[in-house]
MOPAC internal coordinates of N, CA, C and O (Angstrom, degrees):
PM7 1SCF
backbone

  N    0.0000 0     0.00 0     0.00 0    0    0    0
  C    1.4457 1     0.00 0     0.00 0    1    0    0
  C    1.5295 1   107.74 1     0.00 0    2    1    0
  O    1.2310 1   119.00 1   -14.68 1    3    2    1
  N    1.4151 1   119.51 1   165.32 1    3    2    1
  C    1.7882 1   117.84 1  -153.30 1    5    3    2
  C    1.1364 1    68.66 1  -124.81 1    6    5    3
  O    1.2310 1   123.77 1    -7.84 1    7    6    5
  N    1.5449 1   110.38 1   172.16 1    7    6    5
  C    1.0370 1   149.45 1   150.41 1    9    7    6
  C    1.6428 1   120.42 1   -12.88 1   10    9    7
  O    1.2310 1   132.00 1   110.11 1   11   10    9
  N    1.2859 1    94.43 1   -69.89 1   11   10    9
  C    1.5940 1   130.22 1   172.16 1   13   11   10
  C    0.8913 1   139.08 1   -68.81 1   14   13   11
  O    1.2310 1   125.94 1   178.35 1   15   14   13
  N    1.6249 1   106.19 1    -1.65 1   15   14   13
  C    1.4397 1   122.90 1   170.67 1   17   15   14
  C    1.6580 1   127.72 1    76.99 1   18   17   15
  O    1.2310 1   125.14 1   160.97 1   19   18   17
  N    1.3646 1   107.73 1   -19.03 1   19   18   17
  C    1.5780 1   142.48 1   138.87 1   21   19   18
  C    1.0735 1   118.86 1     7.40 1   22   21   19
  O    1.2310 1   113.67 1   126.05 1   23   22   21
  N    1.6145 1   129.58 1   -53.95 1   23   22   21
  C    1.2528 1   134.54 1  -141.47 1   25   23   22
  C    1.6296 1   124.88 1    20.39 1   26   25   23
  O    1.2310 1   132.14 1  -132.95 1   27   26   25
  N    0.9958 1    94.15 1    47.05 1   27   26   25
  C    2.0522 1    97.31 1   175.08 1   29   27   26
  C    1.2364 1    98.51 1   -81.46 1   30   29   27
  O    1.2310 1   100.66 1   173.56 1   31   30   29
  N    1.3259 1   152.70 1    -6.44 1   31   30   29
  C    1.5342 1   140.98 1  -158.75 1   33   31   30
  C    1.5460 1    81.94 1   -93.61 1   34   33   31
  O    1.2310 1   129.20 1   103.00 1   35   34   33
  N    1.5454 1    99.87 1   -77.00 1   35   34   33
  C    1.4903 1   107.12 1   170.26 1   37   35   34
  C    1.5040 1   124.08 1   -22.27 1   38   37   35
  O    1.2310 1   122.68 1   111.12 1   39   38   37
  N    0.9041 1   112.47 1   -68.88 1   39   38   37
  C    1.8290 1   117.07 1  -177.44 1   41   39   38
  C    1.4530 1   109.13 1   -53.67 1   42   41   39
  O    1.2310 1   118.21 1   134.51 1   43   42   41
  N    1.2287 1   121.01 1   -45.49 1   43   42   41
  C    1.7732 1   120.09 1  -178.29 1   45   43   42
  C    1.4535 1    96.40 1   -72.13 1   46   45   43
  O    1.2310 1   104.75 1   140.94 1   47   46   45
  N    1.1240 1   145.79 1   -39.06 1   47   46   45
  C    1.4385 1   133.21 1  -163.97 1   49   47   46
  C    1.9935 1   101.37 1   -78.13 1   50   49   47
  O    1.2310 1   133.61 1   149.27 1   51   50   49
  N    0.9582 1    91.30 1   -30.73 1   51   50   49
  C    1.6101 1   101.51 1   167.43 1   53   51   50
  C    0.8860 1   110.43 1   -83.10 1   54   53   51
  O    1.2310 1   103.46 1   137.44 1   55   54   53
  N    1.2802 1   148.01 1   -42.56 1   55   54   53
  C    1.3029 1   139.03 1   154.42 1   57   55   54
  C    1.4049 1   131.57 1   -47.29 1   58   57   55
  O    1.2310 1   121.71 1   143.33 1   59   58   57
  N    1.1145 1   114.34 1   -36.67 1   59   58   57
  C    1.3860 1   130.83 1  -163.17 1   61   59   58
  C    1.8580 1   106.47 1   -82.04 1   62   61   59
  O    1.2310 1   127.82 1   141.39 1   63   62   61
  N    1.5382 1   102.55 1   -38.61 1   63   62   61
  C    1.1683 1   128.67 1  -173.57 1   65   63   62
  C    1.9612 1   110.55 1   -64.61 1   66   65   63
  O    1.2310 1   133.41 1   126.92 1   67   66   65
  N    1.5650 1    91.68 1   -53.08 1   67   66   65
  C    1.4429 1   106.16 1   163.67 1   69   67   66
  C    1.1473 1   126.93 1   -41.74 1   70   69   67
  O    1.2310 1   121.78 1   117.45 1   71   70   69
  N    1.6130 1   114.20 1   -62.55 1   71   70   69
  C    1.1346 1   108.76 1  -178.43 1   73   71   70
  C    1.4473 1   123.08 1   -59.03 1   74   73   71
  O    1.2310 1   115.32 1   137.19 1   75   74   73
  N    1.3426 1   126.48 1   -42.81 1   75   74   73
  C    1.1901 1   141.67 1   161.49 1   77   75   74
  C    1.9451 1   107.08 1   -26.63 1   78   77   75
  O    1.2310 1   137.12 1   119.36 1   79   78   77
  N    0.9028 1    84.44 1   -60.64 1   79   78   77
  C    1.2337 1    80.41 1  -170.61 1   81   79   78
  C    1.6152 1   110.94 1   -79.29 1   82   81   79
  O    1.2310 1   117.42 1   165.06 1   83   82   81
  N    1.3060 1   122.52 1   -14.94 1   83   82   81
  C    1.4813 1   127.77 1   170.20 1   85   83   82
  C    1.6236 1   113.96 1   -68.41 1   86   85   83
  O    1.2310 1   128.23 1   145.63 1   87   86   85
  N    1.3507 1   101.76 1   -34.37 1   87   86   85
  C    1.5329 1   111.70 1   175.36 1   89   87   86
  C    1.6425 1   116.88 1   -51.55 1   90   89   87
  O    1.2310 1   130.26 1   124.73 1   91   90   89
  N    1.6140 1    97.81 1   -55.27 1   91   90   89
  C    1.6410 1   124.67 1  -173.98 1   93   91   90
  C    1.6185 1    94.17 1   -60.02 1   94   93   91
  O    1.2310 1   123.02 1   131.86 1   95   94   93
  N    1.1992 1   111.82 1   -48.14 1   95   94   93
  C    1.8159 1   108.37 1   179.58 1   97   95   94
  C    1.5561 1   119.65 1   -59.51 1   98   97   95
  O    1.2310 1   125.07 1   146.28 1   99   98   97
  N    1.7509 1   107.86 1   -33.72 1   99   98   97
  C    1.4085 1   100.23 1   171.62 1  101   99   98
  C    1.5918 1   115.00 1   -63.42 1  102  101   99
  O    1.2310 1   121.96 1   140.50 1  103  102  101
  N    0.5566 1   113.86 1   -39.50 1  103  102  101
  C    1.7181 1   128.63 1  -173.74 1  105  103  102
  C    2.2002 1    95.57 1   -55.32 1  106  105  103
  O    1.2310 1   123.77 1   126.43 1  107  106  105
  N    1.1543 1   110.36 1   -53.57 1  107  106  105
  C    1.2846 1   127.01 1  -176.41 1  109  107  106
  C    1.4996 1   109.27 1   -56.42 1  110  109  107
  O    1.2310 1   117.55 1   139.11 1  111  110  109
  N    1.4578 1   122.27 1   -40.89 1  111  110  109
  C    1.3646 1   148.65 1  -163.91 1  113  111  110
  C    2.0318 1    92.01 1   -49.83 1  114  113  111
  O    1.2310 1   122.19 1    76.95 1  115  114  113
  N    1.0193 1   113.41 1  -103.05 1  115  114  113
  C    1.1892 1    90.91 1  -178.12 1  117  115  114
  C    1.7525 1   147.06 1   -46.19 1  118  117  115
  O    1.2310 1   118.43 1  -179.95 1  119  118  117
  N    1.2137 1   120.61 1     0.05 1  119  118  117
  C    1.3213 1   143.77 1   154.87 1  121  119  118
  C    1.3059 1   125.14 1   -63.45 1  122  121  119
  O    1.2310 1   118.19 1   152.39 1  123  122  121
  N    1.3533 1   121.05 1   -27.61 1  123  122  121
  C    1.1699 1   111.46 1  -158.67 1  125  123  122
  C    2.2848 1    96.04 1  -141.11 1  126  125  123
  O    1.2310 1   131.96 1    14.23 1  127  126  125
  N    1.4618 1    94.51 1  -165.77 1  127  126  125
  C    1.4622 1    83.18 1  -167.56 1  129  127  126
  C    1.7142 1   108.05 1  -112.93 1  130  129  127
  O    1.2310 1   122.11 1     3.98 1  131  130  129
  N    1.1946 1   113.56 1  -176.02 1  131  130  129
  C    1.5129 1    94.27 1  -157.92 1  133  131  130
  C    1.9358 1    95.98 1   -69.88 1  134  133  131
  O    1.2310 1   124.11 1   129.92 1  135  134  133
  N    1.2011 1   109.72 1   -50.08 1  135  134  133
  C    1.7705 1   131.11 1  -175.99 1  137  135  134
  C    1.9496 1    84.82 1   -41.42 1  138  137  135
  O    1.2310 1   123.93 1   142.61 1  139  138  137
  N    1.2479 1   110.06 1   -37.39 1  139  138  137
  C    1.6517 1    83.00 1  -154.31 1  141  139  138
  C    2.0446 1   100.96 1  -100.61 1  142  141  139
  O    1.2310 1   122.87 1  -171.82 1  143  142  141
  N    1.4913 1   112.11 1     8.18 1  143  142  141
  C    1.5463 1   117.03 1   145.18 1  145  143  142
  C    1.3246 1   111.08 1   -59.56 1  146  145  143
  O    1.2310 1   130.65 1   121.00 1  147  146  145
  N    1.6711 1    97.05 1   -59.00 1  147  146  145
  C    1.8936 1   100.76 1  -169.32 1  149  147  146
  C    1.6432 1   113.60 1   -33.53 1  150  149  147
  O    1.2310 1   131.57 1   131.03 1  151  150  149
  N    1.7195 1    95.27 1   -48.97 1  151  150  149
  C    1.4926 1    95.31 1  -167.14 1  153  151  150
  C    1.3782 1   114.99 1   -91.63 1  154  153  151
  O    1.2310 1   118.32 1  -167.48 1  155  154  153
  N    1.5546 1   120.81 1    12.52 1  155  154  153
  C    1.1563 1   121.24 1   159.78 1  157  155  154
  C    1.5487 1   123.67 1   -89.36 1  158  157  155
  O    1.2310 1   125.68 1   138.34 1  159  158  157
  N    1.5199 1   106.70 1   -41.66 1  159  158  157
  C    1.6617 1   111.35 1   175.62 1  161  159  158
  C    1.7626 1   109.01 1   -59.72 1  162  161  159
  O    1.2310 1   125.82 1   140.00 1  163  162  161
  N    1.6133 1   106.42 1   -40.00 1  163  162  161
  C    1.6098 1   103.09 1   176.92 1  165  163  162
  C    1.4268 1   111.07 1   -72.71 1  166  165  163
  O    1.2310 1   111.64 1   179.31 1  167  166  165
  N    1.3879 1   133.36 1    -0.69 1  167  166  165
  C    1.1368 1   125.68 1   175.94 1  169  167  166
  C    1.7297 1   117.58 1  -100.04 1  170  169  167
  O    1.2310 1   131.81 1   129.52 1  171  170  169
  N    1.2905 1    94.80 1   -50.48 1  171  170  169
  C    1.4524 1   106.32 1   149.80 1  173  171  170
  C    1.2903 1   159.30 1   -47.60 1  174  173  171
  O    1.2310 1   136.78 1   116.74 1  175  174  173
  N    1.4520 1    85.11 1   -63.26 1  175  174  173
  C    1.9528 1    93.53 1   172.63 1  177  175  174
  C    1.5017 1    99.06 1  -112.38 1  178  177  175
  O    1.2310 1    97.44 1   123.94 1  179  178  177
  N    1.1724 1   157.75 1   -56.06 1  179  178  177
  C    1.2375 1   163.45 1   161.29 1  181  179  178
  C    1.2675 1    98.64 1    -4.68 1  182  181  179
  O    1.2310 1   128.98 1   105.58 1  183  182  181
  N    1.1857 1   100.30 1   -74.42 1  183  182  181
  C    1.7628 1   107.80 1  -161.20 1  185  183  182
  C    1.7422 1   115.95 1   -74.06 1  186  185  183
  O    1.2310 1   122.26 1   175.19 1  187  186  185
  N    1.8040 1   113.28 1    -4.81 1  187  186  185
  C    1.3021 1   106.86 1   159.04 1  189  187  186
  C    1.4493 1   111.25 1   -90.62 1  190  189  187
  O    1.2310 1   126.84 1   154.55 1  191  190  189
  N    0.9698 1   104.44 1   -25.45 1  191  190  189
  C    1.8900 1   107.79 1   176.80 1  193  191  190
  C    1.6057 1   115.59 1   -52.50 1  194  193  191
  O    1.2310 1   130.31 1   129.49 1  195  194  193
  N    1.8542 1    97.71 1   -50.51 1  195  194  193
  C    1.8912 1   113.28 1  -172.49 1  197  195  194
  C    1.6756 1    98.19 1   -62.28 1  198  197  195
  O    1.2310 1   115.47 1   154.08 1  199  198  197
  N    1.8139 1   126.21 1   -25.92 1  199  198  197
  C    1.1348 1   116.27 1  -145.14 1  201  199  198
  C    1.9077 1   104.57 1   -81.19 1  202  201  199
  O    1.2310 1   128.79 1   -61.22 1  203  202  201
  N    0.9220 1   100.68 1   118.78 1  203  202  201
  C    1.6304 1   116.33 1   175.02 1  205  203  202
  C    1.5730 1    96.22 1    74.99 1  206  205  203
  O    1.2310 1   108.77 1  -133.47 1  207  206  205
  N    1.4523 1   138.63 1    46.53 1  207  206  205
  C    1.3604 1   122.93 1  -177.88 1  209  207  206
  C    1.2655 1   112.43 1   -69.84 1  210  209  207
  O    1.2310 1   111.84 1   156.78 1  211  210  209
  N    1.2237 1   132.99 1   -23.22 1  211  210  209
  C    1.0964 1   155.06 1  -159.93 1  213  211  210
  C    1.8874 1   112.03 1   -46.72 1  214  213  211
  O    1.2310 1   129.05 1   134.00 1  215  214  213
  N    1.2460 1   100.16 1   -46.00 1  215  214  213
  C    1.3563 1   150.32 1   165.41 1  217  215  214
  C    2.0024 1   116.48 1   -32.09 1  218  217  215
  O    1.2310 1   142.29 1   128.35 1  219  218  217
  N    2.0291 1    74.32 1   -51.65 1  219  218  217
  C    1.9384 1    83.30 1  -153.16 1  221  219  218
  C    2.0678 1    78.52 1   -87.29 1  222  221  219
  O    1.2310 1   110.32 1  -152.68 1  223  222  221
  N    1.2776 1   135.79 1    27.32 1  223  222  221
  C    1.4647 1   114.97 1  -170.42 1  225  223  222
  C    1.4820 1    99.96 1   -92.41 1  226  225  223
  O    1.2310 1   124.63 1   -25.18 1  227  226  225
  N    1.5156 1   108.73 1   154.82 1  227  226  225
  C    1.5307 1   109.51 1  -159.36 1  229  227  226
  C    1.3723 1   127.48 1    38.20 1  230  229  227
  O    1.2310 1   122.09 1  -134.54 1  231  230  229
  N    1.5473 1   113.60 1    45.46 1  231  230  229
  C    1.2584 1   114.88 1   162.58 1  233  231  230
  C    1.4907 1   109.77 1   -89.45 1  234  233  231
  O    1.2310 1   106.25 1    -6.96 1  235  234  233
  N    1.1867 1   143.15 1   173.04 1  235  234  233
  C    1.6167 1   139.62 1  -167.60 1  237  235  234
  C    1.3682 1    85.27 1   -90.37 1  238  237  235
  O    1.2310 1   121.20 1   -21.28 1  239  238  237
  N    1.4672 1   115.32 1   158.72 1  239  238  237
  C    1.0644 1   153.09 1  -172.17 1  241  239  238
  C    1.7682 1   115.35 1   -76.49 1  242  241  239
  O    1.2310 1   123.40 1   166.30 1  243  242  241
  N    1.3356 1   111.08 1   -13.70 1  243  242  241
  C    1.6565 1   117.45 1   166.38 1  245  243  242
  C    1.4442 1    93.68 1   -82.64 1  246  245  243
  O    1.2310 1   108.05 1   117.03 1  247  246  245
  N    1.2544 1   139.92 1   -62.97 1  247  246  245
  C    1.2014 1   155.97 1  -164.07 1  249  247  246
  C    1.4944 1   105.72 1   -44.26 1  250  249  247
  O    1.2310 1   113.64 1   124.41 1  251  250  249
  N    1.2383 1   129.63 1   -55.59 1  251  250  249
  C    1.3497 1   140.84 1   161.36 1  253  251  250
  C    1.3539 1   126.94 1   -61.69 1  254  253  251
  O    1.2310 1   118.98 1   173.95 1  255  254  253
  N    1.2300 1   119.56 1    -6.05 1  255  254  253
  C    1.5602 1   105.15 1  -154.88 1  257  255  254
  C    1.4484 1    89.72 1  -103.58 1  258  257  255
  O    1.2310 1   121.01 1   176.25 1  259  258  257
  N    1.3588 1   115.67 1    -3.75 1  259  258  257
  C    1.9342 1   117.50 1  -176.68 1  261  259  258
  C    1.2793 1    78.90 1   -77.73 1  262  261  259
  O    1.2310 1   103.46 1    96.64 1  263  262  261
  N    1.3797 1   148.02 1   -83.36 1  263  262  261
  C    1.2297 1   163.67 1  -169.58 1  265  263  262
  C    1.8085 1   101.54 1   -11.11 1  266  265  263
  O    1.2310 1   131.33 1   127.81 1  267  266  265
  N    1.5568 1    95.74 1   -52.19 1  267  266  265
  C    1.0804 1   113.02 1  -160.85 1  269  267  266
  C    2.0211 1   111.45 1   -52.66 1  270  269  267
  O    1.2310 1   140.21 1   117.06 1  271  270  269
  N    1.5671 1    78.40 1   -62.94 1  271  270  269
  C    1.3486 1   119.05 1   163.63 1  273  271  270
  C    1.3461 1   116.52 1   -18.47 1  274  273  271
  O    1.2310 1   121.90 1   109.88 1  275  274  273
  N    1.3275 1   113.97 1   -70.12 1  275  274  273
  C    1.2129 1   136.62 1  -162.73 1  277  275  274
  C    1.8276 1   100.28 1   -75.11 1  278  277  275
  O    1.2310 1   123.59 1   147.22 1  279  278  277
  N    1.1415 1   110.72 1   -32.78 1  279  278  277
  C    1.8157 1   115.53 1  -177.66 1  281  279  278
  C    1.7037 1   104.45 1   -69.24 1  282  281  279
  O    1.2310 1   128.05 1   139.91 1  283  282  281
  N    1.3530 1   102.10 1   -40.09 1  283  282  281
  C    1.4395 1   109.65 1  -174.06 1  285  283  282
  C    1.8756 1   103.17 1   -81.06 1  286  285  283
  O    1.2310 1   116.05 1   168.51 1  287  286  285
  N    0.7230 1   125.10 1   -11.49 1  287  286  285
  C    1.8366 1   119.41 1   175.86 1  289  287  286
  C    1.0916 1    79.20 1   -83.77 1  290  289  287
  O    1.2310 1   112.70 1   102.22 1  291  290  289
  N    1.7405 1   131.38 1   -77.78 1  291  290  289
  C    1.2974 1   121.31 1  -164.05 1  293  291  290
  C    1.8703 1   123.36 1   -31.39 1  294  293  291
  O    1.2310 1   127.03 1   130.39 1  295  294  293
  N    1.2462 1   104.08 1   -49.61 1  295  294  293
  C    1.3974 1    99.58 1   176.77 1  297  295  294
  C    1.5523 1    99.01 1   -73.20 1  298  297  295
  O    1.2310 1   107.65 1    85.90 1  299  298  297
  N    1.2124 1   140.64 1   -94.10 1  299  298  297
  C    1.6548 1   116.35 1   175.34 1  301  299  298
  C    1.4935 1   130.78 1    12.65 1  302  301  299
  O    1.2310 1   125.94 1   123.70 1  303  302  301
  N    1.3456 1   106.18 1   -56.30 1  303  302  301
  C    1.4755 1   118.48 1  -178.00 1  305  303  302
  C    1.9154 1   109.46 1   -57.93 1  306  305  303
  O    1.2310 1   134.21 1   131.73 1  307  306  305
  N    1.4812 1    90.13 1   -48.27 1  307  306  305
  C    1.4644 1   110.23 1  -164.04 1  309  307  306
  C    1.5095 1   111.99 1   -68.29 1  310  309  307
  O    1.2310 1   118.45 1   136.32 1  311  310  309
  N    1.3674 1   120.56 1   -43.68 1  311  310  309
  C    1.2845 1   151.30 1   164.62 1  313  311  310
  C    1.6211 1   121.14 1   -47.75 1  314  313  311
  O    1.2310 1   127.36 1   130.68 1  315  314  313
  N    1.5701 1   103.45 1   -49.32 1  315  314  313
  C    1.7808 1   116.38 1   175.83 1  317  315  314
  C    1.7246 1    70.25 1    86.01 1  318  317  315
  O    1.2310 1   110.64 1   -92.63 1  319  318  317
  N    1.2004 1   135.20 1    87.37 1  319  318  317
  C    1.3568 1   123.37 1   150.85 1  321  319  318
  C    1.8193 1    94.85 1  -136.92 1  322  321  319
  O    1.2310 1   132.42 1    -6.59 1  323  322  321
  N    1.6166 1    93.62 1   173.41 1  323  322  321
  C    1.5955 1   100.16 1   171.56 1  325  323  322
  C    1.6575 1    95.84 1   -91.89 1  326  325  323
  O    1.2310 1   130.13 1    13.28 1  327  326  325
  N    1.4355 1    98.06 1  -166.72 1  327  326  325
  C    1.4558 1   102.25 1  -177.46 1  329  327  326
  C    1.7464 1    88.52 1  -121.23 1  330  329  327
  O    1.2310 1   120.10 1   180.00 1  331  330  329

């Protein structure tokens, strides 16, 4: 937690973490079947996003939208879509 009460430290390390692991899923994307992305992004990135959200409520709206961001590649990824 910052200074400011913000949680941006928080959110980029979750963010940062995501992507990482969204990357490793593209690579996975043709290997596997679409049902068994689903249950990898919800196991993966989903469930670091849900963890303590409780937290990120009434945070400003810049603050979230990485969050945001990061949910929507995930579905992209999962999908085989562009962005």
């Amino acid at each position: 937690m910052d200074c400011e009460l913000m949680m941006k430290q928080h959110v980029n390390h979750v963010i940062s973490i995501c992507f990482h692991h969204l990357q490793q899923l593209r690579h996975l994307r043709r290997h596997v079947s679409q049902a068994a992305m689903k249950q990898l992004k919800s196991a993966i990135i989903l469930s670091r996003m849900d963890y303590c959200n409780s937290i990120l409520a009434e945070l400003p709206l810049s603050t979230l939208a990485s969050l945001q961001h990061a949910q929507n590649a995930a579905a992209w990824i999962v999908l085989g879509l562009s962005p």
